[in-house]
N, C-alpha and C positions, 0 to 999 in steps of 0.2 A: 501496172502500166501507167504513165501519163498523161495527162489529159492532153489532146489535141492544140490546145489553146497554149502561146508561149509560154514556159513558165520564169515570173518575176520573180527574183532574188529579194527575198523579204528584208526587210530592214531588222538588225536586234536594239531592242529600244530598253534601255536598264535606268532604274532609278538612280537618281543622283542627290541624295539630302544635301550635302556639303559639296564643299569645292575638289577638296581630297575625295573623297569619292566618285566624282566627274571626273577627277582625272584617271583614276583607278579605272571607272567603269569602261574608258576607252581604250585606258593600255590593254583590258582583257577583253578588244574585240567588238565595244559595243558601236553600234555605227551610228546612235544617236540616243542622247538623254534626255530626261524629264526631271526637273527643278521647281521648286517654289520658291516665290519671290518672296516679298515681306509683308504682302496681300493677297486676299482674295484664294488663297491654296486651302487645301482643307489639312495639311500637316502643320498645326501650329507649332508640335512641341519639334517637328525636323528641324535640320542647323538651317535649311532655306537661305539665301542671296541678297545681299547687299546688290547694288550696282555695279561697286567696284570689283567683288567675286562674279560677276555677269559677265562684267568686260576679259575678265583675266579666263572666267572658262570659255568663252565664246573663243577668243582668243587660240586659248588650246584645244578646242575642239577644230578649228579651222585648221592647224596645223597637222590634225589628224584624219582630215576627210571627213569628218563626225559634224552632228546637229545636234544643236539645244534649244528643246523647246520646256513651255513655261506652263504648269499649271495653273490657272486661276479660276478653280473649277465649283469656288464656296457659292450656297445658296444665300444671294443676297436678302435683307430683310431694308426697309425703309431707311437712306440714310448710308448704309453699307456701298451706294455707290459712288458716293463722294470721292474725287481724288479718280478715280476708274480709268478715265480717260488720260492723264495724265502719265499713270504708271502704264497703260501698253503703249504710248506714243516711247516712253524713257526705255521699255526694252525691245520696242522694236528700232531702236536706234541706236541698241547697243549689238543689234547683232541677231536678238534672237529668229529661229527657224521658221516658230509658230507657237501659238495661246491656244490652251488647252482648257475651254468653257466647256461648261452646262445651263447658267443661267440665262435666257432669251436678253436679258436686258444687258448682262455684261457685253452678249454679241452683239449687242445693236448699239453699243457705247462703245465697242474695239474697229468695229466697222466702221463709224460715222469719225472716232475721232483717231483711230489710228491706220488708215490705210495705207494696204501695202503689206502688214503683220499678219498673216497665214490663220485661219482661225480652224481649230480644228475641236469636233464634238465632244466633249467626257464623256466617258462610261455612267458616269451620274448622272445621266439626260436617259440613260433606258433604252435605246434604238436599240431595238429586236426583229425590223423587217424592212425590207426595201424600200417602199414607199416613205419611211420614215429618213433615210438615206435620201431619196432623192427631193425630200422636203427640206431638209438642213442643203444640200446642193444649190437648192434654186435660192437659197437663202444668202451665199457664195462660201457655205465651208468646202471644205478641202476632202478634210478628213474626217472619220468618222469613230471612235473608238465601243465598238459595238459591247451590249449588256454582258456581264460576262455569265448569264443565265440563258442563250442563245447557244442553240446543239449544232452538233457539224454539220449537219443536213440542213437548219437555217443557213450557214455561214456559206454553203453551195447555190443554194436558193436565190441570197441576199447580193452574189459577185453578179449570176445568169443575168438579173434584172438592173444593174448599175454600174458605173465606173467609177463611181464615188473611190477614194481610198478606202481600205478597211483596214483598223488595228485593231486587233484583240490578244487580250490575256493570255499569257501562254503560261506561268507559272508566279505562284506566291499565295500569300494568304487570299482567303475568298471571304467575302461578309457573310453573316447571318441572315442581313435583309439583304432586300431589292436592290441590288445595286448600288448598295451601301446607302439607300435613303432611309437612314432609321434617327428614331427618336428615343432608344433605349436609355445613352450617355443623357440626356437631358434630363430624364427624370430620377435616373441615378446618382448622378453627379451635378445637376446642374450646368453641365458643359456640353456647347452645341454640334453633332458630330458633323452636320451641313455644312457649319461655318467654321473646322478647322480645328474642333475642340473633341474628338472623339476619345472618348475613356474606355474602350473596348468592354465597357459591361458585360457583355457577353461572353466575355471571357474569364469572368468570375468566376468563382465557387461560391453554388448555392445549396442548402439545405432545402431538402422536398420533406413536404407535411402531407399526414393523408387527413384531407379535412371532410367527412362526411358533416352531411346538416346536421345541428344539433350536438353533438359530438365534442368533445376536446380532439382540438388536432395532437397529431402522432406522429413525432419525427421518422420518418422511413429509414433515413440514416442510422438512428439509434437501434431500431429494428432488424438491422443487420439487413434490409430490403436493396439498400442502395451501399454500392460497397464504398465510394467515397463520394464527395460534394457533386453536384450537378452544375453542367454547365450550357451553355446552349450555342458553342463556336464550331464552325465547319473544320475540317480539314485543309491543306493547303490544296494549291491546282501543281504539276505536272506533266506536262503536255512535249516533256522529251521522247518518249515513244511514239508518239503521232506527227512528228515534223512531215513526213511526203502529205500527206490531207490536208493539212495549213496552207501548205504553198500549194497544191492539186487545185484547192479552193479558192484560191487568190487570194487570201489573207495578205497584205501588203507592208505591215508593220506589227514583228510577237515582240508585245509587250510585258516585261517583267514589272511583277510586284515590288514594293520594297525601300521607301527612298527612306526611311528609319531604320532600317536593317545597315550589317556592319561592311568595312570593307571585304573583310572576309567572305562575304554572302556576297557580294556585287560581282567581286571577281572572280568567284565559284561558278556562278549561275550564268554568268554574259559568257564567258572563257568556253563552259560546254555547250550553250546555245548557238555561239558562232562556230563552235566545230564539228555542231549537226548539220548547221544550213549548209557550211562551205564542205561538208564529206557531200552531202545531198547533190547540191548544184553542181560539183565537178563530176557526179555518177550516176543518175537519178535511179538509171534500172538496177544496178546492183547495191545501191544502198541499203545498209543493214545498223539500227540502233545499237551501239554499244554496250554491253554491259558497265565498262569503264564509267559512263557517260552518267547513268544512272546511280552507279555508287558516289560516284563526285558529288551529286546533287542529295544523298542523303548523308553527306561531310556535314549540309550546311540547315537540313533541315531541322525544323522547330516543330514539328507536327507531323503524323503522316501525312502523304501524300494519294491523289486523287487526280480525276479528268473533269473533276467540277461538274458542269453541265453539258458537256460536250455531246454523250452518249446518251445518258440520260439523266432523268429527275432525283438527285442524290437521296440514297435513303438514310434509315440509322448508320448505314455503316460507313459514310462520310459525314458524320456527325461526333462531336466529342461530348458528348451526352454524359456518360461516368467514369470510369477507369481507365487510364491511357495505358498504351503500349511505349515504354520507353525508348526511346528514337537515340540512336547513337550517335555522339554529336564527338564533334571533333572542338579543339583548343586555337583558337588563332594568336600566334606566340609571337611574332616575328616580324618584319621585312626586309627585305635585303638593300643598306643604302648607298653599298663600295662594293667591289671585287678586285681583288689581286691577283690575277692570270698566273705570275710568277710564284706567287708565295701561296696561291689556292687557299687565300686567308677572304672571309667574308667579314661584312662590317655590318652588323645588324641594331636593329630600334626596337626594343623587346616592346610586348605589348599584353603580354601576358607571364604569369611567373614559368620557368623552366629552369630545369638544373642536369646537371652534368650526369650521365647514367637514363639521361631520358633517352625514345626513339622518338624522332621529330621528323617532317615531310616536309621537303622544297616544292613548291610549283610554281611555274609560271604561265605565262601568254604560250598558247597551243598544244598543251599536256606537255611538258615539260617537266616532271616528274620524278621524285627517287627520294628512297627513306634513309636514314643514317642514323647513328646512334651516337651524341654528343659525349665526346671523350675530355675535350679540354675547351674551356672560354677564358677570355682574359674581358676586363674590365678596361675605360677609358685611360687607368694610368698604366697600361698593359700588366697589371697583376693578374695573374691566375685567379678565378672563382671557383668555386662549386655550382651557385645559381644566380640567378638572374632575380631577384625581387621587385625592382623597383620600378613601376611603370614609364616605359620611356626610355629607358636608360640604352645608352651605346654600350657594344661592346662587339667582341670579336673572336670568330672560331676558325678551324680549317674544316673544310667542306670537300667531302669525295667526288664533286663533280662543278663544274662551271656553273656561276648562277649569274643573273645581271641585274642592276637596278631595279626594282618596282615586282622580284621575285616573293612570295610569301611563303609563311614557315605555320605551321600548326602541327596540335598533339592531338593523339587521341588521351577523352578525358580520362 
């Protein structure tokens, strides 16, 4: 049943690294992005935004109903906020929605010098309870993007006691630490993961020693104890089976993981998240999770999958501690950049290698779906191929079914 209290049509909010992926993330549905600018983000190594890529996404995102807002969520150190105010006066005047802080002094530098620019909390700030919500509130954020270490019984708790906005995590990788406040990449690498330089240490392969006092240590590996390297990375989050609880809860804006991840994964993951909310919101009582829904999202998965902290305190078994289970990952080969109604000939931009004798899947915006098995390609001087090599390259097949512009093509591996 649901709750007494209206329910709000949650926002789907998908990373955006690039500009091509901004535009991707809203042909498949997303109703608004999150981008890094050329500061203050914590993804140094994402493609991140020029001003000119700001204007030209803002731009198309306004052409599609959609919002762009801005990470600038790095913890400053002395120095670091030099220039500050400058860069949120330049993107909230090119458009963007709202800035997406954690550090008290960015907000009080975005406030004083850029008003008018929406300022909304990071996950990197740790809000885990209401009172903390209505503290950033009276402060004048907006929004709020809660820790993603906060269970569904908080996220119920945290709506009762505020109107604040709430965004949370609805799927993609989950850190190791706090709320990603770690210091691992610093002393491994030298590189700061606060300020944009995270080297995912954690996600190494390590050797375990049994070291008793006194003792020569004893690799366990060697020992046959540990069946391969040790790592100390979570599992991904999940949270396509619990869409009614999100919105039951007033959850305001599911947030995806991901603005490093490929278009492939952008348009997988927004594509089935907007076609839970919008099955949801047109039926609430008879809404039922997909099966379909959940296999699409282990197309794109890099790790199992999990509810993070939702339910409860993850144990070993949302932990990648030693041997993984190999995850069946799918090829992103393709997109579709012509269609010929008449001649039912497609014009595609390979993207990965494929050859003639493969079974390859079109999808597009709204499951739009269907497998076929390539019989003939031609190349740009319309010769016949056998494969496709070379990254990038045009070329052109016939296609058993209608496809249209911005449609995507992948294999299984």
């Amino acid at each position: 049943m649901t709750n007494e209290r209206t329910l709000k049509r949650p926002e789907v909010l998908a990373p955006a690294g690039t500009l091509e992926k901004l535009k991707t993330a809203i042909h498949y549905g997303a109703d608004a992005v999150y981008i890094g600018g050329n500061a203050y983000g914590l993804r140094s190594r994402a493609g991140n935004f020029t001003k000119e890529d700001m204007i030209e996404g803002v731009a198309f995102a306004n052409e599609h109903g959609a919002k762009v807002y801005v990470a600038a969520n790095m913890v400053t150190h002395e120095g670091n906020q030099e220039g500050a105010g400058d860069f949120f006066r330049e993107i909230r005047d090119v458009g963007i929605s709202a800035v997406i802080v954690s550090d008290p002094a960015l907000i009080e530098i975005c406030a004083a010098e850029a008003p008018g620019l929406p300022i909304h909390l990071s996950t990197q700030a740790s809000a885990t309870n209401y009172e903390t919500l209505e503290f950033w509130k009276n402060e004048g954020l907006e929004r709020v993007v809660l820790a993603r270490e906060v269970s569904m019984d908080e996220v119920a708790e945290i709506r009762k006691n505020t109107d604040v906005e709430i965004e949370a995590f609805i799927h993609g990788a989950m850190c190791i630490s706090y709320s990603g406040r770690c210091t691992l990449s610093n002393h491994m690498s030298m590189r700061d993961a606060n300020r944009g330089g995270c080297s995912q240490s954690c996600r190494w392969k390590y050797e375990l020693y049994d070291m008793p006092f006194g003792a020569e240590r004893t690799s366990l590996t060697d020992k046959g104890e540990v069946e391969e390297e040790f790592s100390m990375s979570a599992v991904d989050m999940a949270m396509i089976q619990h869409i009614p609880e999100l919105i039951q809860n007033g959850v305001d804006s599911f947030k995806i993981e991901g603005r490093m991840k490929s278009i492939h994964y952008v348009s997988t993951v927004a594509n089935v998240y907007k076609k839970a909310v919008d099955t949801y919101m047109e039926d609430p009582e008879n809404y039922e999770c997909k099966q379909e829904w959940i296999d699409e999202l282990w197309k794109v998965a890099q790790r199992e999958l999990s509810t993070g902290f939702y339910y409860h305190v993850p144990t070993d078994e949302e932990q990648l501690f030693g041997e993984r289970r190999k995850i069946p990952q799918y090829k992103f080969i393709g997109e579709v950049m012509a269609y010929d109604s008449e001649t039912k000939v497609a014009t595609i931009r390979q993207r990965n290698h494929f050859s003639v004798g493969d079974e390859i899947e079109f999808y597009g915006p709204g499951f739009n779906h269907f497998h076929q098995t390539v019989e003939v390609m031609y190349n740009e001087e319309d010769e016949s191929i056998d494969r496709a090599p070379n990254p990038m390259m045009i070329l052109t097949m016939p296609v058993e079914k209608p496809v249209a512009v911005g449609d995507m093509i992948r294999k299984k591996k």
